[in-house]
Structures are given as C-alpha cells and as structure tokens.
SERO-4910 file (N, C-alpha, C, O; in steps of 0.05 Angstrom, whole numbers):
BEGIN
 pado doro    nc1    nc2    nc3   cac1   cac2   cac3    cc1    cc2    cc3    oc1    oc2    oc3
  Unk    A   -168    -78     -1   -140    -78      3   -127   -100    -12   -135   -124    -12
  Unk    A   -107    -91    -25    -87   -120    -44    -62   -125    -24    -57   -107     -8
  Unk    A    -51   -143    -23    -29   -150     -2    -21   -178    -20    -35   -191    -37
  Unk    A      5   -182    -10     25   -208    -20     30   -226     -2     34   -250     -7
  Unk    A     30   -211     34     40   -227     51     29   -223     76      5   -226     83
  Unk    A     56   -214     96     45   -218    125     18   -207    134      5   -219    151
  Unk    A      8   -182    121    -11   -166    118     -8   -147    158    -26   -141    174
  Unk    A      8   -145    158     21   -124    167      3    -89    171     -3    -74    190
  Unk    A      3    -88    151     -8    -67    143    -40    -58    141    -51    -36    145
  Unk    A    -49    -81    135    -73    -87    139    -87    -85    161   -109    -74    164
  Unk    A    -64   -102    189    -73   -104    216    -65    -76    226    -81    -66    242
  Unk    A    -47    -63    221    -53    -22    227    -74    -12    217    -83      7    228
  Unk    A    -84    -20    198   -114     -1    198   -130    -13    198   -151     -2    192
  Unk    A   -132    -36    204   -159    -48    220   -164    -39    247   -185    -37    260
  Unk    A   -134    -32    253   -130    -25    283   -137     12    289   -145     24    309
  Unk    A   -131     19    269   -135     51    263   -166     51    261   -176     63    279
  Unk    A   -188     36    240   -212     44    251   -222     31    271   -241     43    281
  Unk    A   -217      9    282   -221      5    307   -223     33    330   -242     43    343
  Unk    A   -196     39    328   -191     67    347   -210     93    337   -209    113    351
  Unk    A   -223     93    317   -229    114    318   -215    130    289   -228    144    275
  Unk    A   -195    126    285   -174    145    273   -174    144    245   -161    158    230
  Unk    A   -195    121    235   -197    126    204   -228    113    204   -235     91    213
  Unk    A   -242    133    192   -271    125    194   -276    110    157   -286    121    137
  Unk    A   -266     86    161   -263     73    139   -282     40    155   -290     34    178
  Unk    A   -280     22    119   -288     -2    128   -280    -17    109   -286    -11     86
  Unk    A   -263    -39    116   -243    -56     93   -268    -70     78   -279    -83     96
  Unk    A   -280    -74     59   -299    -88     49   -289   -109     31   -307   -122     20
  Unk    A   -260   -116     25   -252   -147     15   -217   -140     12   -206   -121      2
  Unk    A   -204   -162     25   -180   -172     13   -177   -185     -4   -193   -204     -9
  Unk    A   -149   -176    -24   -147   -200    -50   -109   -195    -36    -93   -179    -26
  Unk    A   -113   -228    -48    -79   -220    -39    -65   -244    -64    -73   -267    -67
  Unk    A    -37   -230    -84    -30   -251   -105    -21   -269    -99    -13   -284   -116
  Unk    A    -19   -275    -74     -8   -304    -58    -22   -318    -42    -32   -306    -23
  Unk    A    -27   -346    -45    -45   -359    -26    -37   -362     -5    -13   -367      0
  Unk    A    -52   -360      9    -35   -383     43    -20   -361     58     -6   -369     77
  Unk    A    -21   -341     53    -16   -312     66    -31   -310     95    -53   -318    104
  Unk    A     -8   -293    107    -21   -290    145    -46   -267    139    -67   -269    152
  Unk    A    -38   -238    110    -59   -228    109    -87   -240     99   -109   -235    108
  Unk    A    -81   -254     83   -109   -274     85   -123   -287    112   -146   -280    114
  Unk    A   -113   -303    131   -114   -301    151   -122   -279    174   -135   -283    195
  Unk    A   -113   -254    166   -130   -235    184   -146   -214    171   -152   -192    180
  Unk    A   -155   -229    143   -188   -224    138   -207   -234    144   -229   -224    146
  Unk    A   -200   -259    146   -218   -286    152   -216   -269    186   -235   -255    193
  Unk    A   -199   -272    199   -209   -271    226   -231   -243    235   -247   -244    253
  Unk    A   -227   -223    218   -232   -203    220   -265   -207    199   -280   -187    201
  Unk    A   -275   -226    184   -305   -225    168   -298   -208    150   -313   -189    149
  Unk    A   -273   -207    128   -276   -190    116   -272   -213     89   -253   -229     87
  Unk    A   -292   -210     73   -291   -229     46   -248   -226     32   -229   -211     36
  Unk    A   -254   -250     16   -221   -250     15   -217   -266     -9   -232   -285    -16
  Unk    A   -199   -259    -21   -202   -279    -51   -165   -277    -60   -153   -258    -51
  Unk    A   -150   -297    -77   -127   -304    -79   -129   -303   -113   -138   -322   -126
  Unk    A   -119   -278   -126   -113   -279   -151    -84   -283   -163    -74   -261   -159
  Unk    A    -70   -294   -172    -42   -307   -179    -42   -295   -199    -59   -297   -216
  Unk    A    -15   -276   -203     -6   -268   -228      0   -294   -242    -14   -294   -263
  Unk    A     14   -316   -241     26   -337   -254     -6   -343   -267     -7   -354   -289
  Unk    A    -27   -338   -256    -49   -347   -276    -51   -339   -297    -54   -356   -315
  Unk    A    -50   -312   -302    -59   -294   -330    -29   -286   -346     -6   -281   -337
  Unk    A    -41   -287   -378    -19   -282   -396      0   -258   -388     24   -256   -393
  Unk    A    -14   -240   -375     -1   -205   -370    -13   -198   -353    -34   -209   -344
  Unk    A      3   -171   -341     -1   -161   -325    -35   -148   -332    -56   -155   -322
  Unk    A    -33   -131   -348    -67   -122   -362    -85   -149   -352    -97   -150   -330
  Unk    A    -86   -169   -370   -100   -195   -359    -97   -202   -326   -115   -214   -314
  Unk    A    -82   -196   -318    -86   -199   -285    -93   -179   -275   -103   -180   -252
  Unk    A    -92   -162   -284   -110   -126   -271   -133   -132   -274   -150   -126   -257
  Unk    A   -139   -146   -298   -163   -145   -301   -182   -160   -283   -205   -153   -277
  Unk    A   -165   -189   -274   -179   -197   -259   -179   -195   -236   -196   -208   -223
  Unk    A   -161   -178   -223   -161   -163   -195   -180   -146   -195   -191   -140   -174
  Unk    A   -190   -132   -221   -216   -118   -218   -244   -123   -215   -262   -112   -203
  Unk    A   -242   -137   -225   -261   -162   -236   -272   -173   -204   -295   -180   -199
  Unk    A   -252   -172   -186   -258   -187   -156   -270   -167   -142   -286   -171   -124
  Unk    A   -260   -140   -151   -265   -119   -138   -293   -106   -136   -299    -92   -116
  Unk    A   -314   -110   -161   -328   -105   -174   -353   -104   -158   -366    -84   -152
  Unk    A   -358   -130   -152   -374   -140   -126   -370   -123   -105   -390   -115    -93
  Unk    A   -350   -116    -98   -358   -102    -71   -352    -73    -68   -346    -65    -46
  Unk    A   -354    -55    -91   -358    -33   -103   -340     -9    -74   -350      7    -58
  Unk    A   -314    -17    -80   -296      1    -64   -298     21    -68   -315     24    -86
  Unk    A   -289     42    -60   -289     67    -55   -256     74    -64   -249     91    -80
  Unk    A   -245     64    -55   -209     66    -52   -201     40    -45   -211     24    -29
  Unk    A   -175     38    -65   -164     17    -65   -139     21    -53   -126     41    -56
  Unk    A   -132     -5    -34   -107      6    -22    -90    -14    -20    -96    -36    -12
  Unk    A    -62     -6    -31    -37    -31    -35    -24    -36     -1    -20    -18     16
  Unk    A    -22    -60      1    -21    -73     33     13    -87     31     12   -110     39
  Unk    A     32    -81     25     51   -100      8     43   -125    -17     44   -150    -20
  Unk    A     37   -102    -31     21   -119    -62     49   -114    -74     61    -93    -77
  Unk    A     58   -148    -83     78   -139    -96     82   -144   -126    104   -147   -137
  Unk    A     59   -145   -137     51   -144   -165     52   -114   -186     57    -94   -172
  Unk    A     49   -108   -208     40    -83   -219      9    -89   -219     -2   -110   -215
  Unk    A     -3    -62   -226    -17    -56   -239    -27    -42   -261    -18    -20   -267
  Unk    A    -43    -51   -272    -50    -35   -298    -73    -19   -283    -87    -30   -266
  Unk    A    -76      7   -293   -101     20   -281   -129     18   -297   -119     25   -318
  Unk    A   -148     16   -301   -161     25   -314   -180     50   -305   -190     53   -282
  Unk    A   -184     65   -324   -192     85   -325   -217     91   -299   -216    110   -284
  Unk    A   -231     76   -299   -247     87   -269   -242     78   -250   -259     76   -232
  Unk    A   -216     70   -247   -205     75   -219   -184     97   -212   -179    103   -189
  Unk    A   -168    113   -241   -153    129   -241   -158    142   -211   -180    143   -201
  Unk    A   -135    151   -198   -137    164   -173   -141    151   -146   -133    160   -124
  Unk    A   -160    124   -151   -177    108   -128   -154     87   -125   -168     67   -121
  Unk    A   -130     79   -123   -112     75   -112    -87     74   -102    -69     74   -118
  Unk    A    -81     75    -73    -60     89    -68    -45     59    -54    -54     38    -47
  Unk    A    -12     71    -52      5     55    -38     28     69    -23     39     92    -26
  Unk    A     32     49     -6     54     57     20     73     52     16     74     31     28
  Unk    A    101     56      3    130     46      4    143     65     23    143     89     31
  Unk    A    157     34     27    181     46     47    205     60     54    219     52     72
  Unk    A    209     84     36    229     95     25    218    120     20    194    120     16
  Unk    A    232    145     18    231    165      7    232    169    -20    252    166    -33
  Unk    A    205    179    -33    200    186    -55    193    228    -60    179    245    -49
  Unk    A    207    227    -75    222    218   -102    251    207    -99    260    190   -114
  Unk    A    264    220    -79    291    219    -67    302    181    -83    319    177   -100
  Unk    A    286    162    -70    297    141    -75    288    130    -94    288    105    -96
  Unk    A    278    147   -112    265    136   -138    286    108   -153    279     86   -161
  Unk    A    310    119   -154    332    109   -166    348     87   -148    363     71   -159
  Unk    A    344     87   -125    358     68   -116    343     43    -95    353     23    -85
  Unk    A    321     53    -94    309     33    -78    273     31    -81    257     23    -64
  Unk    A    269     42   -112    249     37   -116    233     20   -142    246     16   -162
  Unk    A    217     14   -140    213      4   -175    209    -27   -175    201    -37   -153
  Unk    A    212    -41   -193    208    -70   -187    235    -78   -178    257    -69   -183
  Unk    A    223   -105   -157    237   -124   -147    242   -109   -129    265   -114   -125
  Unk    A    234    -84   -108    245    -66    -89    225    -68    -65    209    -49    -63
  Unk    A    225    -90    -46    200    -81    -26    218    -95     -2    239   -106     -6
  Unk    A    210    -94     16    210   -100     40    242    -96     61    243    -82     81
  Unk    A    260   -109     51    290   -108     64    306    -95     46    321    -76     48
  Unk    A    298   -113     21    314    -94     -7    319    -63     -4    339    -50     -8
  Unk    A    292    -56      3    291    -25      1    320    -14     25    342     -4     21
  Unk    A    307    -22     46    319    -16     69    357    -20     62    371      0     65
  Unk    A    367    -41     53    386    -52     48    399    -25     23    422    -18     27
  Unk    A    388    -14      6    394      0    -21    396     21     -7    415     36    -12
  Unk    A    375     28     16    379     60     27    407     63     36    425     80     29
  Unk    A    407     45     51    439     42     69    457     41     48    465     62     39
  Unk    A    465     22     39    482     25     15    487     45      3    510     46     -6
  Unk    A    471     66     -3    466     89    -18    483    104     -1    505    110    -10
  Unk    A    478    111     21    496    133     44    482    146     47    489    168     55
  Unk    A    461    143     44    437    167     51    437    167     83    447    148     95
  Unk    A    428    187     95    430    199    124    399    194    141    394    191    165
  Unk    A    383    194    117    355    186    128    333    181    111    333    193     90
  Unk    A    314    163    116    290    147     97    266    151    102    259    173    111
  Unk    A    251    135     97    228    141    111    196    122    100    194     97     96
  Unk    A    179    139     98    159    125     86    150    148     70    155    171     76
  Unk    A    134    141     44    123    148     25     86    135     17     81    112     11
  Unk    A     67    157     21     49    150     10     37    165    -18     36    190    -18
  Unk    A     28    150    -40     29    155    -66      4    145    -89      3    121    -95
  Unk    A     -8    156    -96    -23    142   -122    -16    121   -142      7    112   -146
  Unk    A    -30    116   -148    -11     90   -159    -23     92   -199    -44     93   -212
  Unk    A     -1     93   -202    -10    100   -231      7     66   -246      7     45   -234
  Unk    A     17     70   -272     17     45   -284     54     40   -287     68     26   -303
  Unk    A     60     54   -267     90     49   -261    100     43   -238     87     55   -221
  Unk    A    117     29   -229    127     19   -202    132     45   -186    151     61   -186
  Unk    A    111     44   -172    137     71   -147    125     93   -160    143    107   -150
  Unk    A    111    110   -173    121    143   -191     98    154   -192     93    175   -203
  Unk    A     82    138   -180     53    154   -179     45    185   -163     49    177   -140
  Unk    A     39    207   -161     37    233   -147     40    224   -119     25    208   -109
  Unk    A     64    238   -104     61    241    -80     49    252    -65     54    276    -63
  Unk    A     23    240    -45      9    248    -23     21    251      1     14    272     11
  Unk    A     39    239     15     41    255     40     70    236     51     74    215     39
  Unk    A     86    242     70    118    225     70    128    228     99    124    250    109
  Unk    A    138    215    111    148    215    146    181    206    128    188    195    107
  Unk    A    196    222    155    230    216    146    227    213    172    215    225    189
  Unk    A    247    183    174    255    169    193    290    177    194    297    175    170
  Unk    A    303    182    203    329    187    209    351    157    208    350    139    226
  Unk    A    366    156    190    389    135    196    403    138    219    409    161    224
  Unk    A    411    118    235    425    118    265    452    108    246    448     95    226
  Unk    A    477    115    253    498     92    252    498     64    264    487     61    286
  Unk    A    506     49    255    504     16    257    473      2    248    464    -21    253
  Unk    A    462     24    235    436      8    221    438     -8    205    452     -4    185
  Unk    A    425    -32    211    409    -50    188    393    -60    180    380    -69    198
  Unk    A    383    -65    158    361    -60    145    342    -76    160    319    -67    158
  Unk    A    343    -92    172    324    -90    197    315    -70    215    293    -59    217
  Unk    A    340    -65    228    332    -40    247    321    -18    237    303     -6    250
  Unk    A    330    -10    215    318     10    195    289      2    193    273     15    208
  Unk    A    277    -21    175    260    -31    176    241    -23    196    223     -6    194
  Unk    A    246    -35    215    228    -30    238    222     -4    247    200      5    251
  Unk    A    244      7    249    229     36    253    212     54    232    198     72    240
  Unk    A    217     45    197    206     53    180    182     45    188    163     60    188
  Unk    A    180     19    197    149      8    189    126     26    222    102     32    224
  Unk    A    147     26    240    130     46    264    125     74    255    114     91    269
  Unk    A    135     77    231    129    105    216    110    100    205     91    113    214
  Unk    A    103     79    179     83     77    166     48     71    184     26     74    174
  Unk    A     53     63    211     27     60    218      7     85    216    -16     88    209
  Unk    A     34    108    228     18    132    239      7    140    202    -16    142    194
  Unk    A     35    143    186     32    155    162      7    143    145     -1    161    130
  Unk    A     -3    130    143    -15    107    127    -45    119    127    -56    128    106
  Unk    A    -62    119    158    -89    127    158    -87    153    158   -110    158    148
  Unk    A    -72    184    163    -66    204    157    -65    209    132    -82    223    120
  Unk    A    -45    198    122    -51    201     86    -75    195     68    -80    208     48
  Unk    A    -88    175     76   -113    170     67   -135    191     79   -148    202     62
  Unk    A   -141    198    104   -157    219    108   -151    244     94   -169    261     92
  Unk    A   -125    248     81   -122    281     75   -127    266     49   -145    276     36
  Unk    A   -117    245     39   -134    240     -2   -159    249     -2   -165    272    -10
  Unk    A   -180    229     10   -207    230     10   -212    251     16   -229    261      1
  Unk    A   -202    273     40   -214    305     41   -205    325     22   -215    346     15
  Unk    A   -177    312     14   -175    332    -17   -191    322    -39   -189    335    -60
  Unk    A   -204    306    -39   -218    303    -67   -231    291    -66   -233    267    -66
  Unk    A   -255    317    -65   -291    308    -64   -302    302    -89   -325    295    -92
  Unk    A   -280    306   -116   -284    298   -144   -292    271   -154   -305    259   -172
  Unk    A   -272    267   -125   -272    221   -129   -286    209   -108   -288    185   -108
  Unk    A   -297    223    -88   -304    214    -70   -333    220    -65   -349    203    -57
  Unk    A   -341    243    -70   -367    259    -71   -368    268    -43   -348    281    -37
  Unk    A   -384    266    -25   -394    279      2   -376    262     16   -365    274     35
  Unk    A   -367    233     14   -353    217     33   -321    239     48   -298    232     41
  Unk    A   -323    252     58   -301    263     63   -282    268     84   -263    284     88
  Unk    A   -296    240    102   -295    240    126   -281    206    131   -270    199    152
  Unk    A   -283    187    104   -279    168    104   -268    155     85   -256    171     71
  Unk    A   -265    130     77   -258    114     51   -266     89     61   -268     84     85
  Unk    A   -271     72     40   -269     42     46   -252     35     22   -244     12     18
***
C-alpha cells in the first residue's frame, strides 16, 4: 500500500481482513512522507514500511522507479493507493496491478475535482462549488494520469443542503470503507489473467 498521510485507509482494510471481508495480507507500506500516522500503523500492525520522497529523485519516472524498486522485495500481488499523493509512472509489469480510491465521482468529476493538486477537502470543496446534487467514491486503475485510469466499481453519496466539505467528507469517507475491499475482491475475481488462481484474495 502507498499512502502520504493519516493512513486512514489503510486502517479500513486492515480492519476488513481482520473481519473476514477481504482475504488479503498488506505485505509493506511506503508512504512519500516521513513521520506519517500511516507509517505509524504499519509499524504497529508488523507490517515492513519504508519513506520514499519525491523531492529526492530528478522525476517522477525516477521516483517510480524507486517506489518500485521498494516494492520488489516483497513481491506484491496488487498495489494499492492509500491517499498517495504523488503520480505514478507505471511500468509495464505492473500494468493493471494498481488501483486507487478517490473521493469523487468518476468520470462525472473528472473536470472539476479531479487530477493533480485534488485530494482530500479540495475535492469535497469543488464538488460543492460545482452544484452537483451528489458525490461519492470512485475506485479505479491507475494508469499514468491523475484520476483516468478504467473504472472498477463507485458508491454515490447524496449532497444534503448545508454541506461542507467536511460533512461531505465524512460521509464520503464512510462510503469508501465499505467500497474499497468490495472493489478489490470483484478486480482480483475479474482477472485471473493478473492474478492466476488467487481469486479469492490480493495482497
């Protein structure tokens, strides 16, 4: 799993195979920020963990590379964006093998609340602004563009009047728990191409 921050996201599906509900096993965090709470609940959790800084490498390519490079060692299965708020460059044998969760309706909010510099309140904040009536969550492949990768699977959360991108927020993100290990069980069971027999799981 890649993550930037609270690692939020992380702690729902730790909590999901805990329960039963995603027969997965996180086998390493990298996160582009040090000193992160999701760092913190790998460590608490024994899950290896490592801090790669875009500000290190000339480019984004050069920092894919070495996000891969970390990855390598512990021979994932699926890679999964945790609020990673970096790009990626793909390379070719991972095509397909990673996916991400934004908070917004895709394709719908392609244009207004997606793309770089668009994560967390921003989003929430652009939906509203927009006049849109309702949002949601989006889960997606992640190809070598912000946001535009094939859509896998999407929950619409409904706008209340007097929302703000907090309140929005929050209920988006009680959307993304359920959405998150659902979407990943229906990837891995649609495609035994990338996965082989594993069809029941991911790490």
């Amino acid at each position: 799993m890649l993550l930037s921050g609270s690692g939020r996201t992380l702690e729902n599906l730790l909590r999901a195979t805990e329960r039963g509900e995603l027969a997965a096993r996180v086998v390493a965090v990298i996160s582009s920020v040090p000193s992160v709470r999701g760092l913190e609940i790998a460590a608490a959790a024994g899950i290896p963990h490592a801090t790669v800084r875009r500000r290190d490498y000339p480019d984004d390519a050069a920092f894919s590379a070495a996000i891969s490079a970390e990855l390598t060692a512990h021979q994932p299965d699926l890679i999964l964006l945790a609020g990673f708020l970096r790009r990626l460059v793909v390379p070719p044998e991972l095509t397909g093998r990673i996916l991400n969760i934004h908070p917004a309706l895709l394709p719908e909010a392609a244009l207004i609340a997606a793309g770089q510099g668009f994560y967390g309140a921003r989003v929430h904040a652009a939906v509203l602004a927009s006049g849109a009536t309702e949002s949601g969550a989006t889960v997606h492949v992640v190809d070598n563009a912000y946001d535009a990768g094939p859509v896998i699977q999407r929950t619409v959360v409904p706008i209340i009047p007097g929302d703000t991108p907090e309140s929005l927020g929050d209920r988006v993100f009680v959307a993304e728990c359920a959405l998150y290990p659902a979407a990943i069980r229906r990837y891995v069971a649609d495609h035994p191409e990338l996965f082989g027999r594993k069809t029941h799981g991911a790490d």
